[in-house]
BARO-198359 format. One line per 8 residues: number of its first residue (from 1); their letters; for each residue x, y, z of C-alpha. Coordinates in steps of 0.05 Angstrom, whole numbers, plus 32768, in hexadecimal, padded with zeros to 4 digits. Example, Ala and Ser with C-alpha at 12.3 -4.5 7.8 and 13.67 -1.06 7.14 Angstrom:
2
1> as> 80F6 7FA6 809C | 8111 7FEB 808F
This chain:
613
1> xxxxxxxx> 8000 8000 8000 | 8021 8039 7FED | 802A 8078 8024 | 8006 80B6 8020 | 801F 80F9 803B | 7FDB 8104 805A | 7FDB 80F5 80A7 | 7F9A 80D6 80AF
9> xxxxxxxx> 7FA6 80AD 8072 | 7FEA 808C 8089 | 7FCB 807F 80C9 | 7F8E 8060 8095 | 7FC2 8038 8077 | 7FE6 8026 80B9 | 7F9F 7FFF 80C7 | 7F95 7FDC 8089
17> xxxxxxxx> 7FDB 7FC9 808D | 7FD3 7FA7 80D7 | 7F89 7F89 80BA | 7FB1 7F68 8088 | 7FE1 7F53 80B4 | 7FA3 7F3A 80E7 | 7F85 7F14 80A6 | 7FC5 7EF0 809D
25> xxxxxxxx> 7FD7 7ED7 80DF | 7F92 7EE1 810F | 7FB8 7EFF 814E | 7F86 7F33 816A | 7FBB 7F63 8180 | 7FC0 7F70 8138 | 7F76 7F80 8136 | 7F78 7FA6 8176
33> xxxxxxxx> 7FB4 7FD9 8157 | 7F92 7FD6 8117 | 7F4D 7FFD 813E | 7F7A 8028 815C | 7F9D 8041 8124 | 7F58 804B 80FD | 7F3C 806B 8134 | 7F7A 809E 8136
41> xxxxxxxx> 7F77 80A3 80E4 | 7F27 80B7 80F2 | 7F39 80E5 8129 | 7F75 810B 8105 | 7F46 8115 80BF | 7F06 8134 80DE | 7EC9 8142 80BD | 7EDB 816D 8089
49> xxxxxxxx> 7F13 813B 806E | 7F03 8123 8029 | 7F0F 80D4 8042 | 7EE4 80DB 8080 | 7EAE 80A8 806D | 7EE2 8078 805D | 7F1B 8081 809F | 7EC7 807B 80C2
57> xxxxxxxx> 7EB7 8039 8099 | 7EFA 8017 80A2 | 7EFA 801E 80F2 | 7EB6 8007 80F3 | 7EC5 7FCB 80CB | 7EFD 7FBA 80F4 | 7EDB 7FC2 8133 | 7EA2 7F91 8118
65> xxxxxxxx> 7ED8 7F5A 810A | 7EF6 7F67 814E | 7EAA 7F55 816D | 7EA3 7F1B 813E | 7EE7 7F03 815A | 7ED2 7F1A 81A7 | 7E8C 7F2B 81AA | 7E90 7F63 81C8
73> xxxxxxxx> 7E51 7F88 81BC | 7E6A 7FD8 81BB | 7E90 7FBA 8180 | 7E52 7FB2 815F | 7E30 7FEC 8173 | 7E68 801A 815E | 7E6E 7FF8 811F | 7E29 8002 810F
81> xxxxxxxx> 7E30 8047 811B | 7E6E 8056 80FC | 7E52 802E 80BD | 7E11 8053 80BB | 7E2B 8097 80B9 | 7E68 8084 8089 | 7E27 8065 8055 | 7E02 80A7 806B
89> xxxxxxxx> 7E41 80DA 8055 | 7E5A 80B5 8022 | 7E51 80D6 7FD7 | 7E2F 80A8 7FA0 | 7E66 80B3 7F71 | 7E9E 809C 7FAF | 7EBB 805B 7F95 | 7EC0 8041 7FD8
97> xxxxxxxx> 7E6F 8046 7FE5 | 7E6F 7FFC 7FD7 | 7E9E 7FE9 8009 | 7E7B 8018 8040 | 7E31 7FF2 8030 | 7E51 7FAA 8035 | 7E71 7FC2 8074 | 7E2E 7FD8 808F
105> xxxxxxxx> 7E09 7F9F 8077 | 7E37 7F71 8091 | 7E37 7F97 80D7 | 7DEB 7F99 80D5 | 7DF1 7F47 80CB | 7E21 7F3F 8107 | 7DEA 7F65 8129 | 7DB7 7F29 811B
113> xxxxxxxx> 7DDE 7EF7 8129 | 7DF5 7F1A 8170 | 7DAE 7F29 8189 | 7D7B 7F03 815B | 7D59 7F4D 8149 | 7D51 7F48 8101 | 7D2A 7F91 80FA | 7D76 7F9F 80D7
121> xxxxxxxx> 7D70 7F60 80A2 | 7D50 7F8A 806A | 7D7E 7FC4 8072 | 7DB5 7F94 806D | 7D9C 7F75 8039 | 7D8B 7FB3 800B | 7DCF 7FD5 8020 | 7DF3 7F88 8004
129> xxxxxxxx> 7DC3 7F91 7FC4 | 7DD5 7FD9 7FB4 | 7E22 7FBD 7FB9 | 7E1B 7F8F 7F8A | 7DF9 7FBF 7F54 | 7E2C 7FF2 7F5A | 7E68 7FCA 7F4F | 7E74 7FA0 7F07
137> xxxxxxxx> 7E7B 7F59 7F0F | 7EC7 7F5B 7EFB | 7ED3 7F8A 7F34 | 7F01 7F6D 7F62 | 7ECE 7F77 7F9E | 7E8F 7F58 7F7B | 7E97 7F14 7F91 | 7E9F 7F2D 7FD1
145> xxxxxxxx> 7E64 7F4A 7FD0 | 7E39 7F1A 7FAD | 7E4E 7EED 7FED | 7E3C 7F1D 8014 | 7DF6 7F26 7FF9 | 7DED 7EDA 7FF6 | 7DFC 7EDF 8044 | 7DC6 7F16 8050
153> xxxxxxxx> 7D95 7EF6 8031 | 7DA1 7EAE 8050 | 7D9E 7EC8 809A | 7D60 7EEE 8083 | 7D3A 7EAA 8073 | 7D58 7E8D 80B4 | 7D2C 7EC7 80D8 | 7CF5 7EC7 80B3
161> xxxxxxxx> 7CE7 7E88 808D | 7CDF 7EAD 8049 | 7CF3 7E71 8017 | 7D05 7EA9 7FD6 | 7D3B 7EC2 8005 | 7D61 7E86 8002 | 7D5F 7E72 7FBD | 7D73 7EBD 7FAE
169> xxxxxxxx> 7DB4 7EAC 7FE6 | 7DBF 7E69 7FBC | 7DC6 7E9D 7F76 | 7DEF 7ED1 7F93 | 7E18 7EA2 7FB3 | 7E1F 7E78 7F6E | 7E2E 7EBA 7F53 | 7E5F 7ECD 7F80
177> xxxxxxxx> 7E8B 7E8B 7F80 | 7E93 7E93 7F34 | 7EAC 7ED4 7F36 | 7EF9 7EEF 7F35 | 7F11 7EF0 7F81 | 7F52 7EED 7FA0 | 7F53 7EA5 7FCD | 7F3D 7EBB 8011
185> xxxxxxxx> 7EF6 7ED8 7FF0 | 7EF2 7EA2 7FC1 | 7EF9 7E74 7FFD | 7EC4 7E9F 8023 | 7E9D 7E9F 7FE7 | 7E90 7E55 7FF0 | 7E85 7E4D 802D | 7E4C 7E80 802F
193> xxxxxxxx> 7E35 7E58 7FEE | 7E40 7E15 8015 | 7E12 7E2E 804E | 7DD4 7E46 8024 | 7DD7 7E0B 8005 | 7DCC 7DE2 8046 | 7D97 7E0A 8069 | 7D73 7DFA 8019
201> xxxxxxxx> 7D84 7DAC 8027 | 7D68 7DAC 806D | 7D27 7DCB 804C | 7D23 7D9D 800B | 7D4E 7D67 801D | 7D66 7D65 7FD7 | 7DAA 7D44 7FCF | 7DC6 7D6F 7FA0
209> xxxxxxxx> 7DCA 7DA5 7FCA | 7DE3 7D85 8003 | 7E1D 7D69 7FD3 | 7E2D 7DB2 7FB7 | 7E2E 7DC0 7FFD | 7E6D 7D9C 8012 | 7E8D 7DA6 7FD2 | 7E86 7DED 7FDE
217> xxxxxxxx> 7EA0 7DE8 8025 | 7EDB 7DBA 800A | 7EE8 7DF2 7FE2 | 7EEB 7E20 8018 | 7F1D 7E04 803A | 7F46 7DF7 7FFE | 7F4D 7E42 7FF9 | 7F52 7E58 8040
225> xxxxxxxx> 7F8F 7E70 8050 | 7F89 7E92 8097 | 7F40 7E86 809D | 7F52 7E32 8094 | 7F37 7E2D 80DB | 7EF3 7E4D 80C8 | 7EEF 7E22 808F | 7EFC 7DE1 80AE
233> xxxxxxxx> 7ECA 7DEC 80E5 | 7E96 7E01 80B1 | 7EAF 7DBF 8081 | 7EA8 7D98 80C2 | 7E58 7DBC 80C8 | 7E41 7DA6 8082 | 7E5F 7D5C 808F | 7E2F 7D57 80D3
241> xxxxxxxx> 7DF2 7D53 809D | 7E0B 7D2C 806C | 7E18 7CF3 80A4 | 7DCD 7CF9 80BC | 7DB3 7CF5 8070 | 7DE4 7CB8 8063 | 7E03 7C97 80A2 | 7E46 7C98 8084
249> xxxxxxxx> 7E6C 7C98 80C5 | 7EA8 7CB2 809E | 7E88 7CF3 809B | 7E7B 7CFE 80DD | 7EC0 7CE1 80F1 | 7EE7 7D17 80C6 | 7EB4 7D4E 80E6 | 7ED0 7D38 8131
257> xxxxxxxx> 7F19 7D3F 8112 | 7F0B 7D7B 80EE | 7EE4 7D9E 8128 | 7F1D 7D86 815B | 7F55 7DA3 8131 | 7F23 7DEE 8133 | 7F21 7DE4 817C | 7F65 7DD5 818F
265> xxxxxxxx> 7F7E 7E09 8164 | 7F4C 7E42 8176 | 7F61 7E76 81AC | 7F4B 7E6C 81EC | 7F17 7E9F 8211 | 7EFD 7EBA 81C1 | 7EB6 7EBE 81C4 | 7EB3 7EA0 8179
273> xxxxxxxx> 7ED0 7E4E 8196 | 7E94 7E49 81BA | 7E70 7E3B 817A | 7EA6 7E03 8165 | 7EA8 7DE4 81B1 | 7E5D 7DDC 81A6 | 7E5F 7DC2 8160 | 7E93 7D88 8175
281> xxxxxxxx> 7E62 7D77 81AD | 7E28 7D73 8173 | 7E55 7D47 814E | 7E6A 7D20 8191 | 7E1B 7D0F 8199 | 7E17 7CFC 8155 | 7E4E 7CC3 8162 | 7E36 7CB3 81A4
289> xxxxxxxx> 7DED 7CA9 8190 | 7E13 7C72 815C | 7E40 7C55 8192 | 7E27 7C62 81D8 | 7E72 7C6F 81E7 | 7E6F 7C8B 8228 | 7EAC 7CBC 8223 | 7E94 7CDA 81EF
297> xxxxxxxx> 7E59 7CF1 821A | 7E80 7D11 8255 | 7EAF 7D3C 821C | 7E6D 7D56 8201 | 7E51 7D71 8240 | 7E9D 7D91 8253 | 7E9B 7DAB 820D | 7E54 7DCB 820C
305> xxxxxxxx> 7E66 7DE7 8253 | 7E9C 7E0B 8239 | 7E76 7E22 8208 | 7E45 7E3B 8236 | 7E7B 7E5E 8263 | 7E92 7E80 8222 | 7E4A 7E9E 820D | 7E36 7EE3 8228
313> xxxxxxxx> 7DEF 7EDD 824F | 7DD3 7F0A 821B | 7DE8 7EE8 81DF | 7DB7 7EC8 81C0 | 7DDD 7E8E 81B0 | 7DE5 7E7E 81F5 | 7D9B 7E54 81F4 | 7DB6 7E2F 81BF
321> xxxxxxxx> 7DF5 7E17 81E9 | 7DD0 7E07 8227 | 7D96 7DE6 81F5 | 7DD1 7DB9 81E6 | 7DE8 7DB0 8222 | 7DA7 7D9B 8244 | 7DA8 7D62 8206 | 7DEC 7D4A 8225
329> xxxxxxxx> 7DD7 7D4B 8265 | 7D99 7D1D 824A | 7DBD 7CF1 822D | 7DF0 7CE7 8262 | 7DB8 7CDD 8293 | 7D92 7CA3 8262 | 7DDB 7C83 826A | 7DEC 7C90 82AF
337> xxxxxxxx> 7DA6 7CB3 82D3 | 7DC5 7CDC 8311 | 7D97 7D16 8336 | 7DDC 7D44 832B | 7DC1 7D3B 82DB | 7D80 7D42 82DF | 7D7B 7D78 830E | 7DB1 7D9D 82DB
345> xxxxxxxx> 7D86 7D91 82A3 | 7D49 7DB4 82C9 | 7D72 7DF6 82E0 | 7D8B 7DFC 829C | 7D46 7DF8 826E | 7D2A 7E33 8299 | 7D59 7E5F 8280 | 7D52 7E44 823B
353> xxxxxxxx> 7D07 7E4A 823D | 7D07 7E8D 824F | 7D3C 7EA6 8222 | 7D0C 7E87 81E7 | 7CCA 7EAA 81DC | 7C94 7E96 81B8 | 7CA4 7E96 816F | 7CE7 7E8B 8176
361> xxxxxxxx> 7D02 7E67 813A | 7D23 7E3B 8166 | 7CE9 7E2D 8198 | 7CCF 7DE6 817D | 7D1F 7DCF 818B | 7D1C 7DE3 81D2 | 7CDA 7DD0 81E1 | 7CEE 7D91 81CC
369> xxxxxxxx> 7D35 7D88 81F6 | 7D01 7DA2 8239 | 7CC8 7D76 8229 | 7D04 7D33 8225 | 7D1D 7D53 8261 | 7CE2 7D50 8288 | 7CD0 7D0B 826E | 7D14 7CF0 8291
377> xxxxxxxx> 7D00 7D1A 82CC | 7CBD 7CEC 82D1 | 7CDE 7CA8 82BD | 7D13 7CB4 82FD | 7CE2 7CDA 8337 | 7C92 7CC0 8310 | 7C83 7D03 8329 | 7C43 7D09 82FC
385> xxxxxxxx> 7C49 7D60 82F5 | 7C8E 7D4F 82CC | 7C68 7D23 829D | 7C31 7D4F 8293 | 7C60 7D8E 8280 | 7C86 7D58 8253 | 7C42 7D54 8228 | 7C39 7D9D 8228
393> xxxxxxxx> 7C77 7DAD 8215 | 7C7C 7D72 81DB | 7C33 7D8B 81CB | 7C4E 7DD2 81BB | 7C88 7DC2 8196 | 7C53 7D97 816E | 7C2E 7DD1 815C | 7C6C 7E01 8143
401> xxxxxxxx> 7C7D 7DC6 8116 | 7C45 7DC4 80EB | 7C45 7D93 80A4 | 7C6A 7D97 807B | 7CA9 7DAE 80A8 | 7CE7 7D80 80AC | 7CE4 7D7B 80FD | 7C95 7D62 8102
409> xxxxxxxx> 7CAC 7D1A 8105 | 7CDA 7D22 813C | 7CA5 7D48 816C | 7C68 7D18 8159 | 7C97 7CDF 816B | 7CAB 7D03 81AE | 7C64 7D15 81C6 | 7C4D 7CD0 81B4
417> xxxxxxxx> 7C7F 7CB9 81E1 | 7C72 7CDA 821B | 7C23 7CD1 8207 | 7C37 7C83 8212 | 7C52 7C90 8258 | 7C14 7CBC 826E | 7BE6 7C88 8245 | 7C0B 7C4D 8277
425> xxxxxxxx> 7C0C 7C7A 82B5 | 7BBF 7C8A 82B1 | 7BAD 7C48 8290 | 7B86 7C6A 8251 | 7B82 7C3F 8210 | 7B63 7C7D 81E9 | 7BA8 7C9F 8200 | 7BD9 7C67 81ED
433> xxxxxxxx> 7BAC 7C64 81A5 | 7BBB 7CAB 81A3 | 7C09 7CA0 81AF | 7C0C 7C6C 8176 | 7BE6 7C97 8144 | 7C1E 7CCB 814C | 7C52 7C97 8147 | 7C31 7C88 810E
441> xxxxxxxx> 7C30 7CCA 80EF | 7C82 7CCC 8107 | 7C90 7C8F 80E4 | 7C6C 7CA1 80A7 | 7C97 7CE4 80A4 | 7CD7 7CC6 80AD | 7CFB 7CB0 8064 | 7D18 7C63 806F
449> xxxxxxxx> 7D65 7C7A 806C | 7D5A 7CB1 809B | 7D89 7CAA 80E6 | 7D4A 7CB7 810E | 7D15 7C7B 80EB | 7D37 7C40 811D | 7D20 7C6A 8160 | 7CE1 7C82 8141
457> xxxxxxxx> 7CC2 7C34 812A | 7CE6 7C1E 8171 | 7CB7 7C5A 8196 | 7C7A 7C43 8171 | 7C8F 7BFD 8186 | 7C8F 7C17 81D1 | 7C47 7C36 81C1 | 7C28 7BF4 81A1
465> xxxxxxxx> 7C41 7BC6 81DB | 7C27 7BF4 8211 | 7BE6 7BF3 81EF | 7BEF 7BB0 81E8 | 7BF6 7BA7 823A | 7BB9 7BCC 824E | 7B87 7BB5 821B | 7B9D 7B72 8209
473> xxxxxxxx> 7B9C 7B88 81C1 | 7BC1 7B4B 8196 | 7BC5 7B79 815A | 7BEE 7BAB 817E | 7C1D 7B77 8196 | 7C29 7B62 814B | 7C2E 7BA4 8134 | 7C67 7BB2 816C
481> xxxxxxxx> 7C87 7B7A 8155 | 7C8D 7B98 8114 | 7CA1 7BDC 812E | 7CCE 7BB8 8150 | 7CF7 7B92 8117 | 7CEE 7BCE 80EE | 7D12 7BF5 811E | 7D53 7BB8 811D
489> xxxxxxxx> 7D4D 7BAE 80DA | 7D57 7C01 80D2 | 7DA1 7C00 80BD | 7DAB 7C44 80C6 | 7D94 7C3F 810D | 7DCA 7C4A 814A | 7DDB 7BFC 815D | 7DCC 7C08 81A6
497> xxxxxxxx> 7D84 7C14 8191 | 7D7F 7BDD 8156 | 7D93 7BAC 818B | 7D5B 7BC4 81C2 | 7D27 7BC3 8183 | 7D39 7B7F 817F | 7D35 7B62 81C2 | 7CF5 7B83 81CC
505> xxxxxxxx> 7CE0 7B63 818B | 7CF0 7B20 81A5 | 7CD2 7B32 81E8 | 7C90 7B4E 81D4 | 7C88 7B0F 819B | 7C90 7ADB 81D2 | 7C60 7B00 81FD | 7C2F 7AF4 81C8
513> xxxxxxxx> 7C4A 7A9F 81BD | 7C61 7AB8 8182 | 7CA7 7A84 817E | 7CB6 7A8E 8138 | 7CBD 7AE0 8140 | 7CD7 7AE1 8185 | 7D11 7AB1 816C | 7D1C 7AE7 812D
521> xxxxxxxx> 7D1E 7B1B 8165 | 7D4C 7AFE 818E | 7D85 7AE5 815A | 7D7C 7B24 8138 | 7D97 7B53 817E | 7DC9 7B14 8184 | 7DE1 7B2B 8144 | 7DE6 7B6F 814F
529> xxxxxxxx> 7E0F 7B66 818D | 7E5A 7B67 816A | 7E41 7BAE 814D | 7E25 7BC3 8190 | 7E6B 7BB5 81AD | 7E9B 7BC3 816E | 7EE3 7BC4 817E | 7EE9 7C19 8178
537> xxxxxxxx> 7EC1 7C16 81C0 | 7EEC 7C1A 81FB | 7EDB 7BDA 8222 | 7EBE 7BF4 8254 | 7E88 7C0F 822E | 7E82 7BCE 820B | 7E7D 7BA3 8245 | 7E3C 7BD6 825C
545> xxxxxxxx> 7E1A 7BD0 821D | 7E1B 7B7C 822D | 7E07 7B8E 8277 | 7DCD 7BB9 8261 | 7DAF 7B74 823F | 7DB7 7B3A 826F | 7D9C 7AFB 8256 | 7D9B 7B07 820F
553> xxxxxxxx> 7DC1 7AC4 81FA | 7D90 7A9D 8223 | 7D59 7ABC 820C | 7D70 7AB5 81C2 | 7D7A 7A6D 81C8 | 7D37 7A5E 81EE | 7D07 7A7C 81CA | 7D37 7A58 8189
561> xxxxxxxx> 7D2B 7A17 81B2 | 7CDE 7A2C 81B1 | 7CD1 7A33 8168 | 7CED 79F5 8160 | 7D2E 7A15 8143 | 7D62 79E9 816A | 7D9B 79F7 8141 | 7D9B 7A38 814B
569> xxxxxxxx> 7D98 7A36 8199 | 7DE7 7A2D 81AF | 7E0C 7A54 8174 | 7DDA 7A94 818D | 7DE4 7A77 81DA | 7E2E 7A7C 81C6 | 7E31 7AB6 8191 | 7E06 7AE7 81CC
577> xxxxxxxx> 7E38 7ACB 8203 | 7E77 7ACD 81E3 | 7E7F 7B18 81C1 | 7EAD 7B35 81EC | 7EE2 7AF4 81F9 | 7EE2 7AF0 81B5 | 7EFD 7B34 81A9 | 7F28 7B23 81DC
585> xxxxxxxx> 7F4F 7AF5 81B7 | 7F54 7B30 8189 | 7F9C 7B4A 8187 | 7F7D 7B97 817C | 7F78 7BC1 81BD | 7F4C 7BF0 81DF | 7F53 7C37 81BC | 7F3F 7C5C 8202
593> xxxxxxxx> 7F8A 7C6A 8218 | 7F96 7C83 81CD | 7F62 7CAD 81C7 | 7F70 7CD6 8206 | 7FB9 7CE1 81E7 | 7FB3 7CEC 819E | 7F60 7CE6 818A | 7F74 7CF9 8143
601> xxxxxxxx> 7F95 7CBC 813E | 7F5F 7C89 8169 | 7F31 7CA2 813B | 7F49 7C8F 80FE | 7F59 7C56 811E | 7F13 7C45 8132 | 7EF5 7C62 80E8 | 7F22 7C21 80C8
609> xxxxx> 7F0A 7BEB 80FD | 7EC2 7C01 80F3 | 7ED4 7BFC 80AA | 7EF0 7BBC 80B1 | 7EB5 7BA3 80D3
């Protein structure tokens, strides 16, 4: 940058020169001399200096990257106002009016995202639209600004649900990846691309976009540079999906390593980790829901509390956190049920619950984590209030979701559940039919490949043989048998769950004399018990997923022996009995002590032996 004789602009130069310098190797004391060499540039120029609007527009900007870094809020606000009044002074014909509006408009996004008020989304979005007109598409700022747009636009939908808003994102942000751009705004470019193009999948579920998606996001981090970490974590995001739509556990593994590498590597005490430490916890659940691997459980609830302590009490995505947080609490307590948990879980939704209003677009969600909360609250204490807020809650969340949105299944499927517990508390059959007809509708919803189908058929299961109990009802007993083996036979299924779905399959068929389906039940779980307790588990985990089913190989082989299928009584007596001593004689060891040294490496380690079988 060449030096100008002008004091206020050297100064101006000074700032860019440390911005640079900030881009290109992230230390903040860069960023914090940058600010106060802009704020001396604005100070020495004045008012009546020719280059006010701009020495105005660059401090702004700088302070709103120093909030996005820190979150420090009179960031923000000073950015906004320094933005606004460069926009305001700035002359038509000034060839830096661009910059100023994408400044603004960027600042007026940071807003959103900081306090969830989106009165500033369709300022931001017309300031990002007049950008783009003014500048020629060979420009070296328009991709820049085409991203930028795309941005707007997306977070607009997020707010307000307006589908045109997106597909206009998806354009701009076509438009803007195919444009000229030096590698860091190329590589921003796609990632903004790469995230339209998911919140489209999660709507339509169409493939295509979800592939573009990643492709995009590979891209990304292809051209990083100094923002690599950024573009991992968001690579490591768009993977998360892709796993839920295809239970390819290689996705999901390379999203732990990817979001591990962000963590380690991102400064401690910056407001901006807390979004990666809860993002590694998401993807921790995701693997734990497949594996039941205890430690996984514990690093998700240290994660998400760090996350928490992180968050200011007015951000808004502090609900989101604990929301998490309560989840991992839940599912430590179906594992291991303590009062520590569950009382944790109840201090925890009030604050959520109160920090998300009516209309919230994230209400249904949190509704949903309270309402599974209380229902564990009820199955520990049977205190009946819990159960009855559990259906009020589930009932609400119902009501937000109405068809055709992508959540309805998961929220009929919960309310019937807890429906089947009040239905067996109060012994009413009208209540239990009305718990399967939701399960019903769940099951209906739910696509056969989809992660969530297994639990869904093994909840409508639960429904049909509680039914079953209190009226006597032989056609609900066959049709939970069916639920049952549907839920098994459900290969995307977590094997923890396949192998319940088939004990209770065997259980509820001999319950009904049925010999023929109650042996199917039973050798099927046998089956599923060396994928229950694959090798990747630490052992101790493995020998509690055999403790949590005593009796299986017994069972197996006697209801075998009772549909006059004797030779398949001891190989299942055998098979059920001898999982673990056979992987004894296995020369391959436990992976816990690895993993708590070098995780990268366990791991990989585990991805092959899953591979392997």
């Amino acid at each position: 940058m060449q030096s100008s004789p002008d004091p206020a602009l050297q100064m101006y130069d000074l700032a860019c020169e440390l911005h640079l310098k900030f881009n290109q190797g992230g230390n903040p004391a860069d960023l914090d001399q940058a600010i106060e060499w802009a704020q001396r540039a604005a100070e020495v120029a004045g008012e009546a200096h020719p280059e006010w609007p701009m020495c105005l527009a660059n401090l702004g900007n700088l302070l709103r990257i120093r909030f996005d870094l820190l979150g420090g809020l009179t960031d923000l606000q000073d950015a906004l106002r320094l933005g606004t009044e460069a926009v305001r002074l700035a002359r038509p014909s000034d060839p830096m009016r661009p910059l100023y509006l994408d400044f603004l408009s960027t600042a007026l996004l940071s807003h959103f995202e900081r306090t969830g008020d989106g009165s500033g989304l369709d300022r931001a979005v017309d300031l990002a639209r007049e950008a783009v007109h003014i500048v020629p598409t060979d420009h070296q700022w328009a991709a820049g600004f085409w991203s930028s747009l795309g941005l707007v636009l997306r977070s607009r939908h997020r707010h307000r649900g307006h589908r045109p808003d997106l597909d206009e994102a998806v354009l701009a942000g076509r438009k803007a990846v195919k444009l000229p751009a030096e590698a860091r705004t190329a590589s921003t470019a796609c990632q903004n691309l790469s995230l339209a193009l998911l919140d489209r999948f999660a709507i339509t579920g169409d493939s295509a976009d979800l592939d573009d998606a990643i492709a995009y996001a590979e891209a990304a981090v292809g051209l990083a540079g100094p923002d690599l970490l950024t573009s991992q974590a968001h690579l490591a995001s768009a993977l998360e999906p892709r796993y839920r739509a295809r239970s390819d556990r290689r996705d999901l593994d390379r999203s732990i390593d990817l979001l591990r590498t962000v963590v380690t590597a991102y400064p401690a005490g910056q407001a901006a980790r807390a979004v990666h430490l809860s993002n590694l916890a998401v993807a921790l659940s995701n693997r734990y829901r497949s594996t039941n691997e205890l430690a996984d459980l514990d690093e998700m609830i240290d994660l998400l509390q760090q996350a928490v302590d992180l968050t200011a009490d007015d951000d808004p995505g502090r609900a989101a956190s604990l929301n998490n947080l309560i989840q991992a609490y839940g599912s430590r307590f179906d594992a291991r049920p303590t009062p520590a948990d569950l009382h944790m879980m109840i201090t925890l939704s009030q604050e959520v619950l109160a920090s998300t209003p009516p209309g919230h677009p994230q209400r249904a969600a949190r509704l949903q984590t309270i309402g599974n909360m209380q229902q564990r609250r009820y199955v520990m204490t049977r205190d009946v209030d819990a159960l009855d807020q559990a259906v009020r809650v589930h009932a609400e969340a119902l009501k937000v979701c109405p068809d055709p949105h992508p959540d309805r299944a998961g929220h009929l499927s919960d309310l019937g559940t807890v429906l089947t517990l009040q239905g067996e508390a109060n012994r009413e059959a009208a209540m239990l039919a009305l718990a399967v007809a939701l399960h019903d509708d769940a099951v209906r919803l739910t696509t056969p490949d989809d992660l969530y189908r297994a639990g869904r058929l093994h909840n409508l299961g639960n429904a049909l043989s509680t039914h079953h109990k209190l009226t006597a009802d032989r056609r609900s007993a066959e049709r939970a048998v069916d639920a049952y083996s549907g839920a098994a036979a459900t290969v995307t299924g977590p094997p923890w769950l396949r192998t319940d779905a088939a004990i209770y399959w065997g259980e509820q068929a001999a319950h009904i004399g049925d010999w023929v389906q109650a042996a199917a039940g039973y050798r099927a779980a046998v089956l599923l018990l060396p994928l229950l307790t694959w090798r990747g588990l630490g052992q101790g985990t493995r020998e509690l997923q055999l403790e949590r089913r005593p009796g299986l190989a017994g069972d197996a082989a006697s209801s075998s022996i009772a549909a006059d299928l004797l030779d398949d009584a001891v190989p299942l007596l055998e098979g059920g009995r001898g999982v673990l001593w056979t992987q004894l004689l296995d020369t391959r060891s436990d992976t816990t002590k690895l993993r708590s040294v070098r995780p990268d490496i366990a791991a990989r380690l585990d991805q092959i032996r899953a591979e392997l079988g």
